[in-house]
Backbone bond lengths (Angstrom), bond angles and torsions (degrees), N, CA, C in turn:
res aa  C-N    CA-C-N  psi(-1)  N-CA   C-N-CA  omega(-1)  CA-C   N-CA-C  phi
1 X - - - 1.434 - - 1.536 111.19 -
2 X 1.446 115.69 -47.72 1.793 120.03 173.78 1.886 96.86 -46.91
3 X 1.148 92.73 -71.92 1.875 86.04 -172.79 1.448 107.92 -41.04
4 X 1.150 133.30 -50.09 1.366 120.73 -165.04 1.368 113.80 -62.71
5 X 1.165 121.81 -51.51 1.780 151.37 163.79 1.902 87.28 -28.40
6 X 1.671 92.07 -87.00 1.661 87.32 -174.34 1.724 126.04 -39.59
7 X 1.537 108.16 -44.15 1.604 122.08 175.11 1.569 99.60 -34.96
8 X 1.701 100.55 -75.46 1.507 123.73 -169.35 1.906 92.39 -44.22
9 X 1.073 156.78 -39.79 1.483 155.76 -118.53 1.856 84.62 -116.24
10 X 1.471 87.94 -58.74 1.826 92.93 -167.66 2.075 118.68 -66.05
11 X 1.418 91.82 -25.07 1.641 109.70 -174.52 1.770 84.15 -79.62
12 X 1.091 131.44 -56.42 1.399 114.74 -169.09 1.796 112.86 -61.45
13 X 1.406 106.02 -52.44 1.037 118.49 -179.47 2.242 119.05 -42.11
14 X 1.681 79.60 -42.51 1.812 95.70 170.06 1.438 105.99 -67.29
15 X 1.695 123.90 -50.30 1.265 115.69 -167.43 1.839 100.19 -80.82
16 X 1.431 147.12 -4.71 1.181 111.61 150.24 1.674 128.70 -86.94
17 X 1.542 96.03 -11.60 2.148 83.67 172.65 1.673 94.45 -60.77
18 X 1.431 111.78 -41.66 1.430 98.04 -144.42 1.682 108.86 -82.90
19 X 1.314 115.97 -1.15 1.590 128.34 130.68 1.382 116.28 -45.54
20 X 1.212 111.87 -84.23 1.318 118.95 179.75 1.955 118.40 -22.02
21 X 1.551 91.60 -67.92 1.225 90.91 168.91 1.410 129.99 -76.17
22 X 1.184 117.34 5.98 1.464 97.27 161.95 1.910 105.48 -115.04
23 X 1.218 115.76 20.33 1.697 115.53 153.60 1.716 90.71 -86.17
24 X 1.368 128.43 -46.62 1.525 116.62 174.74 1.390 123.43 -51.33
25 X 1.234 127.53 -33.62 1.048 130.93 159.66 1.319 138.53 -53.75
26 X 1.561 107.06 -55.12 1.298 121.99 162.79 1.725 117.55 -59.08
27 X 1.231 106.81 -34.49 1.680 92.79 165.59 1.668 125.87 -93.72
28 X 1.041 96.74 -7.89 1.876 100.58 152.69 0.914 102.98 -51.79
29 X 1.676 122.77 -70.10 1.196 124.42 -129.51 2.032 96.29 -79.63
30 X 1.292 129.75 -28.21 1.425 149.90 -176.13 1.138 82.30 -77.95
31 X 1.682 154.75 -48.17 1.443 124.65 -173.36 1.054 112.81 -97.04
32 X 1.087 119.25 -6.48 1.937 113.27 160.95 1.407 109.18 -81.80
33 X 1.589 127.13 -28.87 1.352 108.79 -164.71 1.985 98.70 -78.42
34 X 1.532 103.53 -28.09 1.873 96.22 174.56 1.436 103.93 -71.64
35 X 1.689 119.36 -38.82 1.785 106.18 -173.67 1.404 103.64 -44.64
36 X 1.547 118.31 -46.72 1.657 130.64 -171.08 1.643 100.70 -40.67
37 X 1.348 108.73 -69.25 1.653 128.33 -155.23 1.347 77.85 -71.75
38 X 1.179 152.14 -121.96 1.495 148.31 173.61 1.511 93.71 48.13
39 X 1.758 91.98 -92.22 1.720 88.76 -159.81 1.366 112.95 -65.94
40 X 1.352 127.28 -9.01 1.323 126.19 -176.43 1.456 96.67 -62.03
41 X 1.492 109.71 -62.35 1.697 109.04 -169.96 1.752 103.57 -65.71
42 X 0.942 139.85 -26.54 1.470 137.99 165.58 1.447 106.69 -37.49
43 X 2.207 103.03 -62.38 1.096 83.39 -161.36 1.591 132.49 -96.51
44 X 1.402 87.73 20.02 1.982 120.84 166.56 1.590 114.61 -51.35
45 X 1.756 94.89 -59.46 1.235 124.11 -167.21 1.390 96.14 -63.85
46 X 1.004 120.73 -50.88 1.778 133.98 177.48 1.213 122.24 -14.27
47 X 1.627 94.49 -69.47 1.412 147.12 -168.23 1.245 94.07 -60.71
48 X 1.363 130.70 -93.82 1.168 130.93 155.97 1.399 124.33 31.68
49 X 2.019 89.02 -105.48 1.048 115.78 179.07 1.752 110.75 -38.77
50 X 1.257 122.10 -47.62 1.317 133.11 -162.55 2.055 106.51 -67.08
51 X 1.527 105.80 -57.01 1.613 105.97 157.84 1.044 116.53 -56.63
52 X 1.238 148.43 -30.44 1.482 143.99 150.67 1.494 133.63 -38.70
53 X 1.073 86.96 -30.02 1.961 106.30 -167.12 1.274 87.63 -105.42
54 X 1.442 143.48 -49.69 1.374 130.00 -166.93 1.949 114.12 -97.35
55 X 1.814 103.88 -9.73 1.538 85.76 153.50 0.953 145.56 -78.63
56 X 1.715 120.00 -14.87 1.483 135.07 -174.91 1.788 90.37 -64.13
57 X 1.336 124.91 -43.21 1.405 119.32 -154.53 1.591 106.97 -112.30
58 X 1.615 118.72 9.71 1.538 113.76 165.09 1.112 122.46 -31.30
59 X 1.390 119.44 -49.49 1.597 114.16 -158.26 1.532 98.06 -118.31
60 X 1.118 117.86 31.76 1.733 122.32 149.59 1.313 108.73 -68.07
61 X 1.522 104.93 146.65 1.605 113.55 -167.86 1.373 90.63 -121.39
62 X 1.689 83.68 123.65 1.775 115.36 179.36 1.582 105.28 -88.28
63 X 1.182 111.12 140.99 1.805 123.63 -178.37 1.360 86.52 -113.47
64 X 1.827 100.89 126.72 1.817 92.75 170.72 1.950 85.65 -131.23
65 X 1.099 109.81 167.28 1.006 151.33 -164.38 1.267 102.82 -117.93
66 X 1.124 134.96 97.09 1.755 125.29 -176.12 2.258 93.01 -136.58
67 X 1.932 101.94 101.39 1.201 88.99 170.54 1.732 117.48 74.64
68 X 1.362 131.61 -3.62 0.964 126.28 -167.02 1.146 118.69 112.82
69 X 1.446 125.02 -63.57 1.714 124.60 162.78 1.326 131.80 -92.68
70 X 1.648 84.43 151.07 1.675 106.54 -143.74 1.823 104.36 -74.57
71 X 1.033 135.90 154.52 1.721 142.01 179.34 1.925 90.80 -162.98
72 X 1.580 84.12 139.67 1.241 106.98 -174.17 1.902 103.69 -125.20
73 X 1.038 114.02 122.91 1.542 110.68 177.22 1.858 98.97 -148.68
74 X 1.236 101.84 174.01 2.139 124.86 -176.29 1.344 81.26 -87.89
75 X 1.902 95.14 138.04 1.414 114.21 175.75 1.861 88.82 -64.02
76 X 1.236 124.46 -36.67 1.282 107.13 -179.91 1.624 132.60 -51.09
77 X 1.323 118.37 -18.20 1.096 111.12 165.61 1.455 117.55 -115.08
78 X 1.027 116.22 22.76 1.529 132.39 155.36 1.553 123.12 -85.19
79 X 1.903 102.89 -38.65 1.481 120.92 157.48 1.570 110.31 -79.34
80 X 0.986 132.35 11.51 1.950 121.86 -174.35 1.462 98.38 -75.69
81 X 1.723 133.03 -42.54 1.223 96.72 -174.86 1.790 110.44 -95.03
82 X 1.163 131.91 166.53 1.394 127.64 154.49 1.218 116.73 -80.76
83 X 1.452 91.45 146.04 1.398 112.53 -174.59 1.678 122.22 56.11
84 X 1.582 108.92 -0.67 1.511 97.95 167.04 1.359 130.39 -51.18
85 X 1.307 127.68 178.28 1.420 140.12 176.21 1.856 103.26 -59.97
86 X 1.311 119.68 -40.29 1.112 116.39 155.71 1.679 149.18 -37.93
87 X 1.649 90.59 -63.04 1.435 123.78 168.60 1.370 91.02 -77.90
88 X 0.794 169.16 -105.47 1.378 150.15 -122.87 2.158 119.30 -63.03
89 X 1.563 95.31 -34.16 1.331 103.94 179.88 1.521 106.46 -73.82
90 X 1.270 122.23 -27.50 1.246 136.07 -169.85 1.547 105.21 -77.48
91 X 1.502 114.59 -49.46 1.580 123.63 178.76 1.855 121.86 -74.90
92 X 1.313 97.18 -16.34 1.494 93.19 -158.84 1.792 109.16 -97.07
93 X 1.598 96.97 21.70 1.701 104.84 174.16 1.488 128.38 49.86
94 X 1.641 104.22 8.88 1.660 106.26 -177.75 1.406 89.53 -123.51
95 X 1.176 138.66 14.50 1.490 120.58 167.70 1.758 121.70 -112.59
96 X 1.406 131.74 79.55 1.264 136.20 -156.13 1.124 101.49 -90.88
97 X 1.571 128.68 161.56 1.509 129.28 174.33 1.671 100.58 -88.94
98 X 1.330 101.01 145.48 1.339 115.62 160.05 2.050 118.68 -4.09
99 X 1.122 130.23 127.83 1.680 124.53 -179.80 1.270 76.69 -57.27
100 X 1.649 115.53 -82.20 1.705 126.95 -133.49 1.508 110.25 -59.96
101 X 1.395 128.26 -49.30 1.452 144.93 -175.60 1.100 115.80 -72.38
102 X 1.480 122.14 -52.22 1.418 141.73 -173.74 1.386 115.96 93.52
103 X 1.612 119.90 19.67 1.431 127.87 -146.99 1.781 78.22 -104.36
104 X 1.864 83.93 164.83 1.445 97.35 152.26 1.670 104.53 -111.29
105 X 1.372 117.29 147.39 1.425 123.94 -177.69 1.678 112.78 -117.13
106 X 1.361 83.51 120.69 1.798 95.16 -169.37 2.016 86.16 -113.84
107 X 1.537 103.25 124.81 1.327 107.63 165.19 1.224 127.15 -97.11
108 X 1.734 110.40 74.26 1.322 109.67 -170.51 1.935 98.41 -138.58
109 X 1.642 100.80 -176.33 1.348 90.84 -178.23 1.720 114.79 -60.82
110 X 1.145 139.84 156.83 1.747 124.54 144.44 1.263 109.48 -80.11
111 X 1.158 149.08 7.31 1.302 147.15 -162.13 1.925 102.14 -72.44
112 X 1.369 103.11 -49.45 1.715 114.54 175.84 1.588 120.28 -90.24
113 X 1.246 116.05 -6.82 1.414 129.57 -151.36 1.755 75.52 -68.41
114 X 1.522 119.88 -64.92 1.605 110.05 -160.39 1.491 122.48 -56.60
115 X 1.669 113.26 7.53 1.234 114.53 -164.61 1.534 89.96 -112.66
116 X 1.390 133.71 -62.27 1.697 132.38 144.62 0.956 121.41 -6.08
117 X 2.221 121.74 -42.13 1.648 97.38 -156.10 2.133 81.29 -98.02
118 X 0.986 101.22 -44.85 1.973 106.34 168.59 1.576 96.93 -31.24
119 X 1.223 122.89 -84.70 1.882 110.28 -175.99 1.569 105.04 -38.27
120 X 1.149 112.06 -55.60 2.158 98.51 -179.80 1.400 130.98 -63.09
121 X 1.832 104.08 -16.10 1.565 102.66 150.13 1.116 133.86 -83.10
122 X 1.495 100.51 -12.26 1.555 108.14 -173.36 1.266 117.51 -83.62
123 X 1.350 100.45 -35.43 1.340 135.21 -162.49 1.924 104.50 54.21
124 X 1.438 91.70 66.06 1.627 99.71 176.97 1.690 111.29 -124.83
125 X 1.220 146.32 -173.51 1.081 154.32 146.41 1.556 110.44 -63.14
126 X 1.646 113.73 118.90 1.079 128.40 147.28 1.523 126.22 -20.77
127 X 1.418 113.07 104.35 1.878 99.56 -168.09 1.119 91.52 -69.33
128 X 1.541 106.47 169.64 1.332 131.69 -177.58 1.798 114.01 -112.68
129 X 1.121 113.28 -14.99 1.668 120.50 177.87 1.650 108.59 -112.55
């Protein structure tokens, strides 16, 4: 009779954690599905904000410095692809043009640069031949 008593004590005792934990569960799962929507609308607002700030200045004319010679093109087609080497130098607030010139200085050959800035108007793939 003690064992059964105790059984009956421990089976209840199991069936309220395992209540418990599944009201824990269920409110995980309700604060992850708003953390979700949260950052979704964050990263709306983001978005936004970010086409906002870079349409006023699309068709500002960027001075780059590539190697020594000078090329002039629209931050807009410097921004056409995402996340390029472009778009990223352009977004990440540590890359300024030159005080004196006003250039940005890329230390690379110019020999390909006119074939790079042609794919960002084109918005095509860089030939390869």
């Amino acid at each position: 009779m003690i064992l059964s008593e105790e059984w009956k004590q421990t089976s209840e005792a199991f069936s309220t954690f395992l209540n418990s934990l599944d009201k824990i569960r269920r409110s995980v799962k309700q604060k992850r599905t708003e953390f979700d929507e949260c950052c979704a609308a964050l990263n709306e607002k983001i978005e936004e904000t970010h086409k906002r700030s870079i349409s006023s200045e699309d068709h500002k004319i960027v001075k780059l410095n590539i190697g020594g010679q000078k090329f002039q093109t629209s931050q807009e087609t410097l921004l056409s692809v995402h996340e390029s080497f472009f778009w990223c130098m352009l977004h990440s607030g540590d890359w300024k043009p030159d005080e004196e010139h006003g250039e940005y200085f890329i230390d690379r050959s110019a020999i390909v640069f006119p074939l790079i800035l042609e794919s960002l108007r084109q918005q095509q793939p860089v030939p390869t031949e």
